[in-house]
Backbone as JSON, one array per atom type, in Angstrom:
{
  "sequence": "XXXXXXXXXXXXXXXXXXXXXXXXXXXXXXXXXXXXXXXXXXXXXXXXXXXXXXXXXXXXXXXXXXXXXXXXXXXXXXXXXXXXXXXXXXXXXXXXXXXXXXXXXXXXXXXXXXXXXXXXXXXXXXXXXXXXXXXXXXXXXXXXXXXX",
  "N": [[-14.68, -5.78, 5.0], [-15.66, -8.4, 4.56], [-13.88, -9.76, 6.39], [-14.85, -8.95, 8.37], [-17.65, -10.29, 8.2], [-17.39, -12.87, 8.84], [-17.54, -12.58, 11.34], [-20.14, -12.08, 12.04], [-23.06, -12.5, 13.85], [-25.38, -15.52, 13.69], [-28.13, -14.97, 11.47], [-31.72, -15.07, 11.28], [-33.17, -17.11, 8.33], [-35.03, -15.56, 5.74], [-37.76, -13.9, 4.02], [-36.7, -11.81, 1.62], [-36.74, -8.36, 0.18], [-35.34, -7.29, -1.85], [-34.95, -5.32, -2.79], [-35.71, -3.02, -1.09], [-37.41, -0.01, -0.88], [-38.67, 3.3, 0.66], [-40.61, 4.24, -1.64], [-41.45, 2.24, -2.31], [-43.48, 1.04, -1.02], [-46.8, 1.57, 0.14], [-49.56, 3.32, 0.9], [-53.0, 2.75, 2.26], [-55.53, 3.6, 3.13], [-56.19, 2.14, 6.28], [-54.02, -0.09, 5.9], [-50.98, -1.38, 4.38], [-48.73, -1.83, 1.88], [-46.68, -3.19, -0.21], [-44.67, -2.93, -3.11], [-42.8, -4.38, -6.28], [-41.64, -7.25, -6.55], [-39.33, -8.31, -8.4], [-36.71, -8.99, -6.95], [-36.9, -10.69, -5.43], [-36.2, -12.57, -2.77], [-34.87, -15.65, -0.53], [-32.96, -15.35, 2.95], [-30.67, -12.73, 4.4], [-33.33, -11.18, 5.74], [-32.53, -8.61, 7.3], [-30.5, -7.12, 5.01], [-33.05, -5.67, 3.72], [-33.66, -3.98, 5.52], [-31.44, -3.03, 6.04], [-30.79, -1.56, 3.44], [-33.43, 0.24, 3.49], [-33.0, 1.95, 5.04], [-30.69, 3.21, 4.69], [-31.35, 4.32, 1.83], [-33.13, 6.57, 2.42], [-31.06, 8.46, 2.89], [-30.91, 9.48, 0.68], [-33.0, 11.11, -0.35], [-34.93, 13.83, -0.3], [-35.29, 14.39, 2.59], [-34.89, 15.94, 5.62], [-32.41, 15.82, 8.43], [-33.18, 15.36, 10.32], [-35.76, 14.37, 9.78], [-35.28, 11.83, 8.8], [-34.15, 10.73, 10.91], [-36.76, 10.85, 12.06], [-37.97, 8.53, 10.85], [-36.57, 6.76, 10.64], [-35.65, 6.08, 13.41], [-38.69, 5.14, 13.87], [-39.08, 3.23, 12.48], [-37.27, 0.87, 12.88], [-37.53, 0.35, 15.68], [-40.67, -0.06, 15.18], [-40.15, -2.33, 14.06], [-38.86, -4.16, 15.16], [-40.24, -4.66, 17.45], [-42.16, -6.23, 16.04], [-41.41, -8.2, 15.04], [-40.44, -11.65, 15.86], [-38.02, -12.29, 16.41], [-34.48, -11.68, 17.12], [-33.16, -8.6, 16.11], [-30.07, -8.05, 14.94], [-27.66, -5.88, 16.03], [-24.71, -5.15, 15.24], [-24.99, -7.4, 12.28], [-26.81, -5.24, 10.97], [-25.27, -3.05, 11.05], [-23.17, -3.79, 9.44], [-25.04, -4.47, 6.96], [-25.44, -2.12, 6.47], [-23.07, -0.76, 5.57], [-22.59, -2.17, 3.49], [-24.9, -1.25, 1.8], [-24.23, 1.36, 1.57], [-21.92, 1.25, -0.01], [-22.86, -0.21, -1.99], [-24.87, 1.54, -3.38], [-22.95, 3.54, -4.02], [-21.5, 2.24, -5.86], [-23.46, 1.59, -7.95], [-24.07, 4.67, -8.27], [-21.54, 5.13, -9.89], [-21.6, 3.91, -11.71], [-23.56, 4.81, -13.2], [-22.86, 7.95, -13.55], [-20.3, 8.58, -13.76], [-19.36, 10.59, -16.06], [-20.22, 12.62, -15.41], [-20.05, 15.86, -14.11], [-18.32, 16.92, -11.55], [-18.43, 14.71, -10.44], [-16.87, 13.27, -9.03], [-16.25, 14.6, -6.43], [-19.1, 13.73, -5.49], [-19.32, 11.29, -5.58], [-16.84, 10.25, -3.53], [-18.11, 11.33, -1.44], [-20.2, 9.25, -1.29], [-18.31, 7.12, -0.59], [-17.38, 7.86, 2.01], [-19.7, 7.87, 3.65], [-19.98, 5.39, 3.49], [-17.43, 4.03, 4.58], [-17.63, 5.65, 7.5], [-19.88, 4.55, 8.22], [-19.06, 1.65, 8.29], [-17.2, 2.05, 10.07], [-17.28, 3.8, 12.11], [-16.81, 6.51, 12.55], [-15.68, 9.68, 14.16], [-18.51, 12.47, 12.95], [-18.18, 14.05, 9.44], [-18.35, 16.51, 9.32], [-21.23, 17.18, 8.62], [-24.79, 15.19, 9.31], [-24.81, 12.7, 9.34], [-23.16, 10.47, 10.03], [-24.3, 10.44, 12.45], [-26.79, 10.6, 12.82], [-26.64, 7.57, 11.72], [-25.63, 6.26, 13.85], [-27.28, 6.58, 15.86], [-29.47, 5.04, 14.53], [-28.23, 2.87, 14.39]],
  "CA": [[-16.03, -6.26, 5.23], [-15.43, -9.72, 4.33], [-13.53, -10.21, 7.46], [-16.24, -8.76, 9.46], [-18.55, -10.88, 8.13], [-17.08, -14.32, 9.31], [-17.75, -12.45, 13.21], [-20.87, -11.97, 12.44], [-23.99, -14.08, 14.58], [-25.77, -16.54, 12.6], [-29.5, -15.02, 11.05], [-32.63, -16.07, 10.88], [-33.48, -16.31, 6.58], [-36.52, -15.13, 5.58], [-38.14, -13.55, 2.63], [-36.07, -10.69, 1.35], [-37.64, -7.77, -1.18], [-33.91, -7.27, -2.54], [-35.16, -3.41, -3.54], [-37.11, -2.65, -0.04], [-37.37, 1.42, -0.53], [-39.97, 4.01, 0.67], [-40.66, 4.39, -2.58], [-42.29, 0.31, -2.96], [-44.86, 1.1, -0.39], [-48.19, 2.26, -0.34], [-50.44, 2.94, 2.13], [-54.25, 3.28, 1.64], [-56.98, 4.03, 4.72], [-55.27, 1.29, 7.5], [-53.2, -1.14, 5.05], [-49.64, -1.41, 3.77], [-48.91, -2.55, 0.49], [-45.15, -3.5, -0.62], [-44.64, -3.89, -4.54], [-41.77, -4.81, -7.43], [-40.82, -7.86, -6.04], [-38.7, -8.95, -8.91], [-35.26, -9.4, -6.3], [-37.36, -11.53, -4.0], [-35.4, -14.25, -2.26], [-34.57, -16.12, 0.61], [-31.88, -14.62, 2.93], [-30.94, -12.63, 5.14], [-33.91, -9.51, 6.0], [-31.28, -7.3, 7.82], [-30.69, -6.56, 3.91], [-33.68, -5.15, 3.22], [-33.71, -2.98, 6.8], [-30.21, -1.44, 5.56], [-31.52, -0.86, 2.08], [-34.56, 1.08, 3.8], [-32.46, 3.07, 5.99], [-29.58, 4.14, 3.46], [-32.27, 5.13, 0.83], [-33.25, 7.64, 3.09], [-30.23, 9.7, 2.88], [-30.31, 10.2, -1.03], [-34.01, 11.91, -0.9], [-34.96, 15.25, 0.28], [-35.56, 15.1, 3.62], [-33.94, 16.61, 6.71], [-31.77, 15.29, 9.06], [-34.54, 15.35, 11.52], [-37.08, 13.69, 9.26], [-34.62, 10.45, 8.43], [-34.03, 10.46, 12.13], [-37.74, 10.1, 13.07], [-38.57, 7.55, 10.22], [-35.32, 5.62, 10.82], [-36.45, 5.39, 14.42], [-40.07, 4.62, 14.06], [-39.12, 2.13, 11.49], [-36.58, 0.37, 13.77], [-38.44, 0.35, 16.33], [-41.69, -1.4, 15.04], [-39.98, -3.69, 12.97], [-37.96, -4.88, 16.4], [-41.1, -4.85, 18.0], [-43.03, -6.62, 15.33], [-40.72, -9.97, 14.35], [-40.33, -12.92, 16.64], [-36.27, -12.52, 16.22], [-33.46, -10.17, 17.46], [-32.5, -7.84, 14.98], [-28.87, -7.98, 15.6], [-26.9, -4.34, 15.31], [-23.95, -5.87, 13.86], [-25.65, -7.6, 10.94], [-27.24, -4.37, 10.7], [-24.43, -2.26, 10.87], [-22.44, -4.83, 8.38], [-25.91, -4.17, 5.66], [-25.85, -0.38, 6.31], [-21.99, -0.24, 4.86], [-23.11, -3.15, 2.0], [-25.36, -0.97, 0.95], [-23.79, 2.71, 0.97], [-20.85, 0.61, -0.75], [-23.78, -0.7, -3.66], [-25.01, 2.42, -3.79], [-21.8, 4.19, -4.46], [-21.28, 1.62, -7.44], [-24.54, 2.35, -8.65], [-23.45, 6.33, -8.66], [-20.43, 5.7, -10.46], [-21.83, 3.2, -13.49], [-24.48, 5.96, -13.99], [-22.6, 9.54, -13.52], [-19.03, 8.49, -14.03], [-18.62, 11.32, -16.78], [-20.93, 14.17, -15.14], [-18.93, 17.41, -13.62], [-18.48, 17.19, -9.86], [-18.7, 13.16, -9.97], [-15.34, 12.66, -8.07], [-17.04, 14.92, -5.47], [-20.23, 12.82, -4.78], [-18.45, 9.56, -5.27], [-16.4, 10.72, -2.45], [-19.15, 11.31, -0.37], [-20.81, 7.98, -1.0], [-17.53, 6.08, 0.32], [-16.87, 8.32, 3.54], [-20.78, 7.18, 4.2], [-20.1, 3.87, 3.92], [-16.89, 4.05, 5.99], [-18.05, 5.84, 8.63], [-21.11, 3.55, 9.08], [-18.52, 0.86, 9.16], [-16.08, 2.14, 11.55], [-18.29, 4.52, 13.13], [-15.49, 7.48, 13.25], [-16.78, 11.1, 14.56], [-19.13, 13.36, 11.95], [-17.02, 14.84, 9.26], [-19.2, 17.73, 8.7], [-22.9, 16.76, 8.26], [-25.21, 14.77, 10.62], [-25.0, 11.52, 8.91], [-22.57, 9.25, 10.89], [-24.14, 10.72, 13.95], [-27.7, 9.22, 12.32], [-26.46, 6.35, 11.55], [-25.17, 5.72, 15.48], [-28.96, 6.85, 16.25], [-29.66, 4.28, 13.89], [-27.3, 1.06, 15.19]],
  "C": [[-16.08, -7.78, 5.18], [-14.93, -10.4, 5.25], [-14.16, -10.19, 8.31], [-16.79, -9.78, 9.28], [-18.76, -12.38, 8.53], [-17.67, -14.21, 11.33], [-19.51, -13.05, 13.51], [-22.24, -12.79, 13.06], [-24.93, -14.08, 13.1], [-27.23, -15.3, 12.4], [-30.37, -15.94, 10.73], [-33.08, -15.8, 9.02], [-34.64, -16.17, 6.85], [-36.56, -14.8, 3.83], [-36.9, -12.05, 2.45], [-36.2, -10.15, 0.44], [-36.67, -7.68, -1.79], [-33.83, -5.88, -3.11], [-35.99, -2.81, -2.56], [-36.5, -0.8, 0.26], [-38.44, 1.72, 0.16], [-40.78, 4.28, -0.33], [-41.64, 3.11, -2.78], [-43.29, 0.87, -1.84], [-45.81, 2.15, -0.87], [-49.06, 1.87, 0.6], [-52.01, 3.19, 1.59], [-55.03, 2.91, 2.85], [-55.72, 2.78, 5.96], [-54.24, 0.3, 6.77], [-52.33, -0.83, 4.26], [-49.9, -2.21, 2.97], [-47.03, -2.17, 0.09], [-44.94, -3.77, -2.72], [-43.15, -3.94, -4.96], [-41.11, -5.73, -6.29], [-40.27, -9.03, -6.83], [-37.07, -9.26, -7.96], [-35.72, -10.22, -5.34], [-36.52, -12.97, -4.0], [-35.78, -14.35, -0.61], [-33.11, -15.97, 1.03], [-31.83, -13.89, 3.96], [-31.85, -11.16, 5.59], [-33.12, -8.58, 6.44], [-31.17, -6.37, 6.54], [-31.57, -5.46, 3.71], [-34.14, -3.81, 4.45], [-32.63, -1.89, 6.46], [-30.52, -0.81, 4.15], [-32.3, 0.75, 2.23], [-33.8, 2.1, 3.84], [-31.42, 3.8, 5.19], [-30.57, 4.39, 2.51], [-32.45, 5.98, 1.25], [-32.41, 9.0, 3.3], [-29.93, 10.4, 1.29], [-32.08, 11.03, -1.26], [-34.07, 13.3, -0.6], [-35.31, 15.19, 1.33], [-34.54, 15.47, 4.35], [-33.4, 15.21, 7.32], [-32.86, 14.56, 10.02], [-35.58, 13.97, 11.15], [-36.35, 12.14, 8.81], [-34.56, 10.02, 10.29], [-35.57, 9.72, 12.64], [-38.15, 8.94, 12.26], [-37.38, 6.87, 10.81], [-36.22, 4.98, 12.53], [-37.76, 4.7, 14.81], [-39.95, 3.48, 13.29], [-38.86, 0.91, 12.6], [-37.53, -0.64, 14.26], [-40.0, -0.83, 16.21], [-41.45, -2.48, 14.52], [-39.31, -4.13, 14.53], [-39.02, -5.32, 17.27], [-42.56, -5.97, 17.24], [-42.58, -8.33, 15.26], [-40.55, -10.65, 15.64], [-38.71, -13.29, 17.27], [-35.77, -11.39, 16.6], [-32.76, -9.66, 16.3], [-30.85, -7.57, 15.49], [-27.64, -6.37, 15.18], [-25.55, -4.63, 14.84], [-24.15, -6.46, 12.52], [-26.07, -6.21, 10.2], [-26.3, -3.33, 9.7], [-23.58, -2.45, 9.21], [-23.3, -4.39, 7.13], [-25.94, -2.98, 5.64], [-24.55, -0.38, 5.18], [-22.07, -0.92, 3.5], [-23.79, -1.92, 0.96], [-24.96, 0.16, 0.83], [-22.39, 2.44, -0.02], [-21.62, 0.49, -2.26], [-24.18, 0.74, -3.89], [-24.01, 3.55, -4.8], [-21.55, 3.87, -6.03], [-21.92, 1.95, -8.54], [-24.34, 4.45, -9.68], [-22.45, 6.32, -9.28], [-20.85, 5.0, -11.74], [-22.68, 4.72, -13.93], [-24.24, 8.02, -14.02], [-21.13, 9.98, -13.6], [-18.52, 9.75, -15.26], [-19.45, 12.47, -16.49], [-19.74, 14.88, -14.06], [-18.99, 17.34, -12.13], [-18.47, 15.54, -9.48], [-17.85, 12.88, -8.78], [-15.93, 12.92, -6.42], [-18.04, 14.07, -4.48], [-20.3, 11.58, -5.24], [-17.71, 9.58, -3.84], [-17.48, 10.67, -1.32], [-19.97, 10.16, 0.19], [-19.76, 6.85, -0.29], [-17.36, 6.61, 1.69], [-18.27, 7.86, 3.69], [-20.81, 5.93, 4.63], [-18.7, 3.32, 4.98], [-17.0, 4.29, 7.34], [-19.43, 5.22, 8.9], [-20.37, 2.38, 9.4], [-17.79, 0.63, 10.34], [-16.63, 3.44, 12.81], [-17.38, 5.7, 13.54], [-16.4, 8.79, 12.76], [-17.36, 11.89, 12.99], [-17.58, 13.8, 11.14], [-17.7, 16.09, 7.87], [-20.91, 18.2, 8.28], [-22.95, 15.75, 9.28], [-25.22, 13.29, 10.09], [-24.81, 10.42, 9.85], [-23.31, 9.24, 11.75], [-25.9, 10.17, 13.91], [-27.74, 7.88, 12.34], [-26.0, 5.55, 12.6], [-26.41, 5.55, 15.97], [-29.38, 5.58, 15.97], [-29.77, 2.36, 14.46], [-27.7, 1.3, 16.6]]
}
């Protein structure tokens, strides 16, 4: 990743929530509402786009239902900003963060029964979003192409 990251084109910074889940919003009659923005910096947003989008695979929905939020997200946010969302940067914050995530899963479950298991699972996620190599058994990768 580190080698990638020298390829990658320049960004524009911005604000960045540094924790941007589904979970921080809140909608009420026509108006969005974003909270906990103790990680707020300046930086690059892409971050907080791969954040979104890998959160999405640790809740309960379907395949289906990450598919249409992923896309509707995308989508308006590409249609919303002033700037090209670049699918390399992208790609580059999707594997960042199924990489942090992973870490996350191993400080906090490192001695529960099956860990090795769904540690495992969290690095083939973040490989195959980096190298983009065919499904290997679930619809994830093939999301996450949807996705990029």
């Amino acid at each position: 990743m580190e080698k990638e990251a020298q390829y990658l084109p320049a960004c524009r910074e911005g604000l960045v929530h540094g924790d941007f889940l589904l979970k921080q919003l809140v909608v009420h009659k026509d108006r969005l509402g974003i909270f906990d923005f103790d990680n707020l910096s300046v930086g690059d947003p892409t971050q907080d786009l791969a954040n979104f989008l890998v959160d999405l695979h640790f809740g309960s929905m379907s395949a289906s239902q990450i598919d249409a939020i992923s896309s509707l997200f995308l989508h308006s946010y590409r249609t919303t900003v002033a700037w090209v969302v670049s699918p390399a940067r992208l790609k580059w914050h999707v594997t960042a963060q199924f990489l942090r995530s992973a870490y996350y899963f191993h400080k906090r479950m490192h001695l529960m029964r099956g860990f090795e298991d769904e540690l495992q699972w969290f690095l083939e996620l973040a490989e195959r979003s980096f190298v983009k190599a065919p499904p290997l058994g679930d619809n994830t990768s093939k999301r996450m192409a949807l996705i990029l």
